[in-house]
GUTI-475407 format. One record per residue (C-alpha): x negated, y, z negated; residue in three letters. Coordinates in nm, 4 decimals. Last residue first. Layout:
ATOM         c1         c2         c3   resn
ATOM          X          Y          Z    ALA
...
END
This chain:
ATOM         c1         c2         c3   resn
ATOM    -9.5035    15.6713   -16.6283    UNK
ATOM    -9.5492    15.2962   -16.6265    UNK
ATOM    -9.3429    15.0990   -16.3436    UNK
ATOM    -9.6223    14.9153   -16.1678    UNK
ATOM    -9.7941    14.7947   -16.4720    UNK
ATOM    -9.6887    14.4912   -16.4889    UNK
ATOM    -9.5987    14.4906   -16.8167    UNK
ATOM    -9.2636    14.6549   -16.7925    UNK
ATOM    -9.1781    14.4485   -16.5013    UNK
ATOM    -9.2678    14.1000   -16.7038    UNK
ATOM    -9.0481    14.2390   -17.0550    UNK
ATOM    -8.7883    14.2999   -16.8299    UNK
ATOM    -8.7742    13.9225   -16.6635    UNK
ATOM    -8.8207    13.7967   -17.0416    UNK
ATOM    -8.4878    13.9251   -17.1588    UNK
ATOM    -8.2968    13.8545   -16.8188    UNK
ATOM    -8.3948    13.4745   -16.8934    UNK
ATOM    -8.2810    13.2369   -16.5336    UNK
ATOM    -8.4237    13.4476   -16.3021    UNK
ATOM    -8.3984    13.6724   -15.9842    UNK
ATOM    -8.5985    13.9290   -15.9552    UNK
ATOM    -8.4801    14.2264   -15.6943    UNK
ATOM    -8.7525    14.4851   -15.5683    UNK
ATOM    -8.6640    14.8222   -15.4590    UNK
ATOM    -8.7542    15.1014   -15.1744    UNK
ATOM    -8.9122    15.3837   -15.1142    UNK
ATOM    -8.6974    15.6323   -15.2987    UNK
ATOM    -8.8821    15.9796   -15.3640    UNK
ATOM    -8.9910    16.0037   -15.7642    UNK
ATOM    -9.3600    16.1546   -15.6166    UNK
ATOM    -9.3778    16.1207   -15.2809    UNK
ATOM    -9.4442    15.7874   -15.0222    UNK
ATOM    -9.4600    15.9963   -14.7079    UNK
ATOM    -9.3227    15.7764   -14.3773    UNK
ATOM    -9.0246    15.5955   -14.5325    UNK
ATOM    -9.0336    15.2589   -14.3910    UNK
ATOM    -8.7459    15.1515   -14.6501    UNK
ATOM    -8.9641    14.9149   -14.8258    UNK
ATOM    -8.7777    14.5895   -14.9829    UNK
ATOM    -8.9746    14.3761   -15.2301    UNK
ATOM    -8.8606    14.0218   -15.3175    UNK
ATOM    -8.9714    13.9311   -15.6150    UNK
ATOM    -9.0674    13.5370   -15.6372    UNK
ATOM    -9.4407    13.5409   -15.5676    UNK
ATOM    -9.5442    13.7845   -15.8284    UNK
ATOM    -9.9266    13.8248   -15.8710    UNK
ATOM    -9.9366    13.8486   -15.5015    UNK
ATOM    -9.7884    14.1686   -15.4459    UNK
ATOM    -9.9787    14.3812   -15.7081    UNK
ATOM   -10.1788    14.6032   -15.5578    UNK
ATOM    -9.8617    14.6737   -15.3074    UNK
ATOM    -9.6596    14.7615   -15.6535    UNK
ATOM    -9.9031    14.9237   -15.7727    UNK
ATOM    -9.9325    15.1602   -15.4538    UNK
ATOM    -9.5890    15.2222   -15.3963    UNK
ATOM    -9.5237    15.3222   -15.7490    UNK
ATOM    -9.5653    15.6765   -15.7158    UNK
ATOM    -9.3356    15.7261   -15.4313    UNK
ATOM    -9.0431    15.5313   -15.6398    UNK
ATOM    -8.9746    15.1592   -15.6345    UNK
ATOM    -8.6193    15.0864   -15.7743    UNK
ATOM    -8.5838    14.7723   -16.0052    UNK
ATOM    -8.3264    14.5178   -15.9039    UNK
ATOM    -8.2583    14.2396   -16.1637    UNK
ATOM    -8.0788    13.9445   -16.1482    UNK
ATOM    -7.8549    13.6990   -16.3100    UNK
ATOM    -7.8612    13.4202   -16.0640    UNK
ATOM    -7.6369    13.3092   -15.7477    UNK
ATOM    -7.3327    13.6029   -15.8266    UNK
ATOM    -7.0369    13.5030   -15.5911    UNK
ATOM    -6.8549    13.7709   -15.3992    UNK
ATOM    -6.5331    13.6435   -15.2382    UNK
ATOM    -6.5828    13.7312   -14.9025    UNK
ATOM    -6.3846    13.9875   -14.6804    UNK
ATOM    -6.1648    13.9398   -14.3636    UNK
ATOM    -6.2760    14.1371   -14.0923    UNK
ATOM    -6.1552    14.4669   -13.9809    UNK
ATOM    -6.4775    14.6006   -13.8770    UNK
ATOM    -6.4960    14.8505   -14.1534    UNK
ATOM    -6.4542    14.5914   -14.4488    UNK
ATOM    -6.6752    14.3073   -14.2983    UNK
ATOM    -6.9552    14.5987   -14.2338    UNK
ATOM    -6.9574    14.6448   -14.5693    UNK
ATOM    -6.9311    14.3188   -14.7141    UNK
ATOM    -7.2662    14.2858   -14.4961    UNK
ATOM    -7.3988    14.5877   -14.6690    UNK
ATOM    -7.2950    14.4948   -15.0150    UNK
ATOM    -7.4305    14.1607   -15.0074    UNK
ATOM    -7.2874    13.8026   -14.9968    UNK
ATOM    -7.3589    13.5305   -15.1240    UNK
ATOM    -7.5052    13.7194   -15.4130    UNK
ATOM    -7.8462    13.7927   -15.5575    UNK
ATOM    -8.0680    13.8399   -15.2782    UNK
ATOM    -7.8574    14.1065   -15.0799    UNK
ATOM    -7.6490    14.1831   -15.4195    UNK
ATOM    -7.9295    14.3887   -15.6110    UNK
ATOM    -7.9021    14.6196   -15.3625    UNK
ATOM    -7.5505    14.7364   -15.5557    UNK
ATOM    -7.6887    14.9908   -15.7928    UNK
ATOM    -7.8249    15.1941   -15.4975    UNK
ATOM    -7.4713    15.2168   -15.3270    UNK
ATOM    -7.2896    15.1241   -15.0668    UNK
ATOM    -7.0717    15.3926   -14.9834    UNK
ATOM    -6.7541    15.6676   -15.1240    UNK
ATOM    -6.9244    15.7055   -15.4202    UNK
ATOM    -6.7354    15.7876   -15.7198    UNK
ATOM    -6.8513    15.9542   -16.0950    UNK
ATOM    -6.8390    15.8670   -16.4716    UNK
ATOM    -6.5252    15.6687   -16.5094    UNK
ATOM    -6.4926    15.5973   -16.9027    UNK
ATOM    -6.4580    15.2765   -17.0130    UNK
ATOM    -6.3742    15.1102   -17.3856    UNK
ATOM    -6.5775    14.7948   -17.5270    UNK
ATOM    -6.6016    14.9735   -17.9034    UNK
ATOM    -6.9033    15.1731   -17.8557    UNK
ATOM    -6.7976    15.2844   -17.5532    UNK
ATOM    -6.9242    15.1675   -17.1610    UNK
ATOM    -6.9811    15.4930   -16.9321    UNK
ATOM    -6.8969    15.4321   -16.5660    UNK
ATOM    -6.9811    15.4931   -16.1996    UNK
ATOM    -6.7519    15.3533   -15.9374    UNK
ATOM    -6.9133    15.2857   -15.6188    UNK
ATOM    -6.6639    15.2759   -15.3277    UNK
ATOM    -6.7085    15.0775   -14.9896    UNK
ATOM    -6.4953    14.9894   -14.6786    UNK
ATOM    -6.1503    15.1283   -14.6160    UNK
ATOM    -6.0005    15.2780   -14.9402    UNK
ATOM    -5.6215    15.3743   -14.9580    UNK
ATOM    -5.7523    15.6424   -15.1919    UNK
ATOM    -5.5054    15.5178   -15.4981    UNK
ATOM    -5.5646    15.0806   -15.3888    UNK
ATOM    -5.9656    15.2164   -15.4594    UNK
ATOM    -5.9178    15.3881   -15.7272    UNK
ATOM    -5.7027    15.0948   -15.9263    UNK
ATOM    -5.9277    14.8272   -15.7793    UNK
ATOM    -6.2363    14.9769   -15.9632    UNK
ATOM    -6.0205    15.0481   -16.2884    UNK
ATOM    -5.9720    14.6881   -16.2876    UNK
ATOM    -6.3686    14.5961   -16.2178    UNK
ATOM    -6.4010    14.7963   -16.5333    UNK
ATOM    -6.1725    14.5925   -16.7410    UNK
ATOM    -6.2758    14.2811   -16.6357    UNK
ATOM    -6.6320    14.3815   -16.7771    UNK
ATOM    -6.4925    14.5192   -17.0581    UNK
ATOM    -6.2793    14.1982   -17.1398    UNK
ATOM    -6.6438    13.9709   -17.0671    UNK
ATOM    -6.8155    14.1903   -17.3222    UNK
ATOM    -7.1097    14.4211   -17.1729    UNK
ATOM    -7.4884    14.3092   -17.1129    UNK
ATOM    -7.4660    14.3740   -16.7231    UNK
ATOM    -7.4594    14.0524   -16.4950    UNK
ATOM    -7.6593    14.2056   -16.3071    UNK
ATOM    -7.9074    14.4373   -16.4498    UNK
ATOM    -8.0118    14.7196   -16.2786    UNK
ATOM    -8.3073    14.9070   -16.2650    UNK
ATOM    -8.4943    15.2928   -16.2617    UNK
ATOM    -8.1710    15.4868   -16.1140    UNK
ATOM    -8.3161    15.8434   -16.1372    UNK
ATOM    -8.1512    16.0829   -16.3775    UNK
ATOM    -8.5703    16.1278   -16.5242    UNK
ATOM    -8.5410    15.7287   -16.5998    UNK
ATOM    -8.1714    15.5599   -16.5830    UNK
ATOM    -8.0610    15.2391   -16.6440    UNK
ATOM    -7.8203    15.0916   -16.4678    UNK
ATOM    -7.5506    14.7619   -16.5935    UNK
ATOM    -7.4216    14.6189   -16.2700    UNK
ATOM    -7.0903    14.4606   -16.2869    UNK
ATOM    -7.0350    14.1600   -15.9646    UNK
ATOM    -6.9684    14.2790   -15.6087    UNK
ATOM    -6.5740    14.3437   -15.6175    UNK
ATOM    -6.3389    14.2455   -15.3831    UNK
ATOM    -6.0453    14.4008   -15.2057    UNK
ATOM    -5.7521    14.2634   -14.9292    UNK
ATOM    -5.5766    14.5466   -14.8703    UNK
ATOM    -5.5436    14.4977   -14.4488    UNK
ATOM    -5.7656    14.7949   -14.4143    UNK
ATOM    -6.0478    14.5728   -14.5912    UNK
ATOM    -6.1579    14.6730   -14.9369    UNK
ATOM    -6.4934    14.6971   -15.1007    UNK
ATOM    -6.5760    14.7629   -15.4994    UNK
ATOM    -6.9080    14.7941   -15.5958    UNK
ATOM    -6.8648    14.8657   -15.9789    UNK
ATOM    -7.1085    15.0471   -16.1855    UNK
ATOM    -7.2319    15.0387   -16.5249    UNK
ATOM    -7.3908    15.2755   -16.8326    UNK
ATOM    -7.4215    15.1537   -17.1522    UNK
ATOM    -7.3635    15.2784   -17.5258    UNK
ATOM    -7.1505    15.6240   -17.4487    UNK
ATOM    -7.1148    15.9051   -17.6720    UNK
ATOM    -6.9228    16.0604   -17.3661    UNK
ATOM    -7.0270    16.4677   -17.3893    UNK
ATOM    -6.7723    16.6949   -17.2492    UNK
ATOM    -6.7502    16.7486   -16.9208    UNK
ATOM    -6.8262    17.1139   -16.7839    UNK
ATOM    -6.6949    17.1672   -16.4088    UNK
ATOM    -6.8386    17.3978   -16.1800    UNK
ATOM    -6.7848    17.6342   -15.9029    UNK
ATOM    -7.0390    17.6679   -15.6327    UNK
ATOM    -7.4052    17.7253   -15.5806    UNK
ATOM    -7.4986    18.0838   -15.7286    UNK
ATOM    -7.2933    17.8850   -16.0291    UNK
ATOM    -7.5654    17.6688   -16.0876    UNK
ATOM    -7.7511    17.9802   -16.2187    UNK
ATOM    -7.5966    18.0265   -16.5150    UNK
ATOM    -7.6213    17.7197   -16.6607    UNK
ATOM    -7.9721    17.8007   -16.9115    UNK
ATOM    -7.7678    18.1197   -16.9868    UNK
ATOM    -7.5190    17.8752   -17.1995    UNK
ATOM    -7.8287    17.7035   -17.4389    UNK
ATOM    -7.8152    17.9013   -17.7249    UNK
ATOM    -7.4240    17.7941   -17.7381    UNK
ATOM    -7.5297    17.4434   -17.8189    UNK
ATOM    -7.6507    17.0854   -17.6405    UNK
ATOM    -7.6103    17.2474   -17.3405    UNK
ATOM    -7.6794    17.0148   -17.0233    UNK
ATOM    -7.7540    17.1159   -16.6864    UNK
ATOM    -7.6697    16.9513   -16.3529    UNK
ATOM    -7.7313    17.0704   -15.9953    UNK
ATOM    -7.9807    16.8184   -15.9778    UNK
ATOM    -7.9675    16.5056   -16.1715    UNK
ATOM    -8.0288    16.2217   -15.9267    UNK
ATOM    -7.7394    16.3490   -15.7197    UNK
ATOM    -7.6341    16.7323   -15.6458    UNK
ATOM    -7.3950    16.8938   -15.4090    UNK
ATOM    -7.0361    17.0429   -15.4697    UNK
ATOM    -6.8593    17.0697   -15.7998    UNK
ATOM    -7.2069    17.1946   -15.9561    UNK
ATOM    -7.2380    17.0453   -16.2963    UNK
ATOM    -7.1925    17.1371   -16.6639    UNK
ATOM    -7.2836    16.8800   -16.9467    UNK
ATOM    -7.1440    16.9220   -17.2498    UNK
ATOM    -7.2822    16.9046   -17.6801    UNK
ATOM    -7.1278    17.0436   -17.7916    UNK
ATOM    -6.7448    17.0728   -17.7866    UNK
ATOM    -6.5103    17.1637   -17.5205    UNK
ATOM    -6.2413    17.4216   -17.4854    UNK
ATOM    -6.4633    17.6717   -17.6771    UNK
ATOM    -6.6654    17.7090   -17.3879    UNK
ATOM    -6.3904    17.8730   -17.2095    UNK
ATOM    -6.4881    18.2342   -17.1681    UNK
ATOM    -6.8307    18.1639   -17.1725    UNK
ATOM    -6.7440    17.9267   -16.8437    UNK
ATOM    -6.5271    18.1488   -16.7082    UNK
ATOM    -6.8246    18.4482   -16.7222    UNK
ATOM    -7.0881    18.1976   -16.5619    UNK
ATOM    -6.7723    18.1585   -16.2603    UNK
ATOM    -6.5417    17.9931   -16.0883    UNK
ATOM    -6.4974    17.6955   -16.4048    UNK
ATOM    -6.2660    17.3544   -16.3822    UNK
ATOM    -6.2439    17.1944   -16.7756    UNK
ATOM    -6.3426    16.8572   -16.8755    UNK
ATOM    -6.2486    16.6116   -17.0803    UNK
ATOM    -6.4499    16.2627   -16.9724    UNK
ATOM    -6.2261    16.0414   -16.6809    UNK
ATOM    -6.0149    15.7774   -16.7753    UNK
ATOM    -5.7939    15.5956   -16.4697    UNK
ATOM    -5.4661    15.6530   -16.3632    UNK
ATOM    -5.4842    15.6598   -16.0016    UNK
ATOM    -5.4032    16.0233   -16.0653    UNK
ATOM    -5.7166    16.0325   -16.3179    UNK
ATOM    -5.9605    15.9375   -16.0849    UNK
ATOM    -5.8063    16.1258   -15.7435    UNK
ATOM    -5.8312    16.4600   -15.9582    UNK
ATOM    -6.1780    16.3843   -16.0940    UNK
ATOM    -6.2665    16.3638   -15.7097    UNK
ATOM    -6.1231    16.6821   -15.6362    UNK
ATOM    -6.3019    16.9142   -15.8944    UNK
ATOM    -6.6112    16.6679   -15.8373    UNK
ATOM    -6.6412    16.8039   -15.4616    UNK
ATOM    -6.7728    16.5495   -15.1993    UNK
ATOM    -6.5976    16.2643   -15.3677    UNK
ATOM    -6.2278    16.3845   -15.2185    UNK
ATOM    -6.2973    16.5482   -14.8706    UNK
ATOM    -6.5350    16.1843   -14.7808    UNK
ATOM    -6.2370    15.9877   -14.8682    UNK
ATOM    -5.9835    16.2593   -14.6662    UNK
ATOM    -6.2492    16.1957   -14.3618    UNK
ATOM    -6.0915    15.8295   -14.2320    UNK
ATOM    -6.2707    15.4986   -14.3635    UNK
ATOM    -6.1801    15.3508   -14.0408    UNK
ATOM    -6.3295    15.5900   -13.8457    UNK
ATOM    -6.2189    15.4865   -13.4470    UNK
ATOM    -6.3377    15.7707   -13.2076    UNK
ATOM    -6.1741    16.0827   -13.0860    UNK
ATOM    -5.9536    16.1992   -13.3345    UNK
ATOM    -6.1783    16.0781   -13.6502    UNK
ATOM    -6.4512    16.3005   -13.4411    UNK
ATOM    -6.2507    16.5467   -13.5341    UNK
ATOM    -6.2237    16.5141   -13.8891    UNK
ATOM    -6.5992    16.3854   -13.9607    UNK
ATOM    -6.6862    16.7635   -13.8114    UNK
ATOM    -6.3912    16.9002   -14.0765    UNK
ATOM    -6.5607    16.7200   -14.3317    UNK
ATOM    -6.9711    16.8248   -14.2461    UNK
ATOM    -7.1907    16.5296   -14.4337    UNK
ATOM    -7.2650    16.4831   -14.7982    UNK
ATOM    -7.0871    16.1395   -14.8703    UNK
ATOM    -7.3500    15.9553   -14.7446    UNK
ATOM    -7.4104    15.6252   -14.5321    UNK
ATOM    -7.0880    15.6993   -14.2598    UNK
ATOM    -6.9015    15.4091   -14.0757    UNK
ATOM    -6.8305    15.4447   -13.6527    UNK
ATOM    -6.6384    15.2175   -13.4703    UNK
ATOM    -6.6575    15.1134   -13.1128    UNK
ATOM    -6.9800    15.3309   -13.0560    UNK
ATOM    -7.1499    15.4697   -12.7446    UNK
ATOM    -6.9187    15.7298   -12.6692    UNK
ATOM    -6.8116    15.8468   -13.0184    UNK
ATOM    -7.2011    15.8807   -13.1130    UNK
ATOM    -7.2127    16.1265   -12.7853    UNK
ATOM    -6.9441    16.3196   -12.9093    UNK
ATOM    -7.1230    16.3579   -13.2730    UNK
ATOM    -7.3803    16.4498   -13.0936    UNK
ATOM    -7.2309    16.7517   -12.8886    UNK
ATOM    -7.0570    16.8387   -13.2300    UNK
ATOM    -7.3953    16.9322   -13.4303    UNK
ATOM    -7.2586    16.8829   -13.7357    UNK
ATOM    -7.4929    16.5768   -13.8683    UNK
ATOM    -7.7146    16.7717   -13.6954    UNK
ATOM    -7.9114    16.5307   -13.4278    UNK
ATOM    -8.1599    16.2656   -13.2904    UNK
ATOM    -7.8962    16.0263   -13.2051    UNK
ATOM    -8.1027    15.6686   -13.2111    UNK
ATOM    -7.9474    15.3843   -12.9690    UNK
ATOM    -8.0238    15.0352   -13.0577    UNK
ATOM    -8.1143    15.0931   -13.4402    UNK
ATOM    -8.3909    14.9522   -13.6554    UNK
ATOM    -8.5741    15.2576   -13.6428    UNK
ATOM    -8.3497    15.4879   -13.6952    UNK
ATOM    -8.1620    15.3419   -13.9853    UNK
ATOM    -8.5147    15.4133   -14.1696    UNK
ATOM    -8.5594    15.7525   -14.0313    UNK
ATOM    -8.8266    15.8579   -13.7232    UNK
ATOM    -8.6844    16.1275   -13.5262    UNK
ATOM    -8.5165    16.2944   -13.8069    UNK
ATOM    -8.1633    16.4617   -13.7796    UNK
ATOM    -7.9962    16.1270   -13.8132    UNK
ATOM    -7.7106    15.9725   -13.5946    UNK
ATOM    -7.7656    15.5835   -13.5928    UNK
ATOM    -7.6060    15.3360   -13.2962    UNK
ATOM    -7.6427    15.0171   -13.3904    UNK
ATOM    -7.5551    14.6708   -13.1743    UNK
ATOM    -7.3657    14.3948   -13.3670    UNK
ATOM    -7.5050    14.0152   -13.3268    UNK
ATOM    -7.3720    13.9519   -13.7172    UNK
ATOM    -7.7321    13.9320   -13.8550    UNK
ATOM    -7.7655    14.2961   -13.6863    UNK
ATOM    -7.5102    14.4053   -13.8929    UNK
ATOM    -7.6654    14.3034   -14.2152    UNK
ATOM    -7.9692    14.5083   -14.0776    UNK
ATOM    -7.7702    14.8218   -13.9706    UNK
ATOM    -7.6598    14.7968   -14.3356    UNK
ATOM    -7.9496    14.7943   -14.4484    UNK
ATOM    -8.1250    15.0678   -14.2631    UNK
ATOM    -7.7576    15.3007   -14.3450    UNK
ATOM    -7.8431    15.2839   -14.6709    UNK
ATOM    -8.2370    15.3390   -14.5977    UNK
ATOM    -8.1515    15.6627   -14.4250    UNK
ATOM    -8.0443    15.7145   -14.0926    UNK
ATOM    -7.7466    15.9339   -14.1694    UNK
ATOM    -7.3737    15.8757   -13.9597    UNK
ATOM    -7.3730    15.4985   -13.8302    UNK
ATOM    -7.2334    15.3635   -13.5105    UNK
ATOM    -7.1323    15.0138   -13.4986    UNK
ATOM    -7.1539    14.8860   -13.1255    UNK
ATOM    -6.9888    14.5980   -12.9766    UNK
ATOM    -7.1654    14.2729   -12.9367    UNK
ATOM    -7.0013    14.0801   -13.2582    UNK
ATOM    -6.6773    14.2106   -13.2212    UNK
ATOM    -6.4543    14.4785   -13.4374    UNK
ATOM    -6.1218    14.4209   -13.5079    UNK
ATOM    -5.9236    14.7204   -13.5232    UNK
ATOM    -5.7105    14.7785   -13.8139    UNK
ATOM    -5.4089    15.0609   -13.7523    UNK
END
């Protein structure tokens, strides 16, 4: 059943960090109230939030007391307790439910719900153990990639072997959890989809972000991406396929690898907003986080409309100082910082979205600023 959700009621939000800071913000613009659970006293979401749950995200006293004071309750990360999100889906409203959380939690189970909606996924094979894997090596070419089914982002819990000299180099993942190995996708680009449904059905889909990566780490992304019109369509189709399959309620990132000859490949899910979809707060009419809280509160969405191409370029630890050296040699970025307390080395601090009317010359400015240089 779809509750509607009313500006003055309370939103309460599992993780305080500076996903769930934006969208307590967006809801904020709305007249909501926030109510953040966070183990950390002083997080992002914390500190723009009305009531601040300093807490486990298992600890099942607090999840209680987040039930109380909230009329609906969203989640900013996939990584939190299922079977806690399961019961307090019996006591409080969860529109997104716990089985979407069950599903991209654990890639075994998430390439599962990606190829039964019938999308394209890499081949792959399932292994329990460093002995399965030399087993079945044979299955899939060099060069692979084999990951930890549970855990990992930015490149941990990920190793590539680019021949058999490399296998030993995996074997401790598996002290972690079963993995899969994917064969390699000789793929040209990389792009996401933001797609965002309602529980009425009614889906959207922020505009294709092309992402490049430095060190795994999202470094920009381009918006629109620099792929053919027909891939681009094509992409946002698998999006809506996934997210009709999972019965989705709010957001989903869809990872993907563009092929040499226009083709997709779906790369990984994220049940959230998403750090390839910030670019959308300037960007768009409206952003991820206040298409968001549309979704979860039962409202009606928007039909996303892209003002300027744009860019959105993360700001790391190490760049926190340029970048503030640098402020007023660049007038028209706008600069988001999460209020992260320590600024470390490759730690998210926040982002800056350009937009313009020449992508080209954009990237040449943030590469010569400086502020970006390894």
């Amino acid at each position: 059943m779809t509750k509607i959700i009313y500006p003055g009621q309370t939103i309460g939000i599992i993780g305080g960090g500076q996903l769930g800071r934006m969208m307590a913000l967006a809801a904020k613009e709305a007249g909501f109230k926030i109510a953040v659970l966070e183990p950390s006293m002083d997080s992002p979401g914390g500190q723009v939030a009305d009531v601040r749950i300093v807490a486990p995200y298992d600890d099942e006293a607090a999840l209680e007391e987040l039930a109380e004071v909230s009329d609906v309750i969203t989640y900013e990360f996939e990584n939190i307790d299922y079977e806690g999100l399961k019961r307090l889906s019996q006591m409080a409203y969860v529109p997104q439910g716990a089985e979407l959380v069950r599903i991209t939690q654990d890639r075994v189970t998430e390439k599962e719900a990606i190829m039964n909606a019938g999308c394209p996924v890499a081949p792959y094979l399932v292994v329990n153990t460093y002995e399965e894997l030399l087993a079945n090596i044979d299955r899939i070419s060099y060069p692979c990639i084999v990951k930890t089914a549970r855990g990992g982002y930015d490149g941990k819990g990920q190793q590539l072997l680019k021949s058999a000299e490399d296998l030993p180099l995996a074997k401790g993942l598996f002290s972690h959890s079963q993995c899969i190995v994917e064969g390699f996708v000789p793929f040209v680009k990389e792009v996401s989809v933001i797609v965002q449904r309602n529980g009425n059905g009614e889906s959207y889909c922020q505009p294709v972000g092309e992402n490049i990566h430095v060190h795994h780490i999202l470094h920009e992304t381009i918006v629109p991406a620099r792929i053919k019109e027909e891939t681009s369509l094509a992409a946002e189709r698998e999006a809506f396929k996934i997210a009709d399959y999972i019965n989705l309620v709010g957001t989903l990132a869809v990872e993907m690898f563009v092929l040499e000859d226009g083709g997709i490949v779906i790369n990984e899910l994220a049940p959230r907003p998403h750090n390839s979809g910030h670019y959308s707060i300037e960007a768009c009419n409206v952003s991820q986080f206040h298409q968001h809280i549309r979704a979860v509160c039962g409202w009606p969405l928007c039909k996303p409309q892209l003002w300027a191409p744009s860019i959105m370029v993360n700001v790391l630890g190490q760049h926190v100082m340029p970048l503030s050296n640098s402020i007023a040699k660049y007038p028209e970025w706008s600069i988001h910082l999460y209020g992260k307390a320590e600024a470390k080395v490759n730690r998210k601090m926040g982002h800056v979205t350009i937009m313009t009317k020449n992508l080209e010359e954009t990237l040449q400015q943030i590469e010569s600023s400086g502020i970006w240089s390894e």
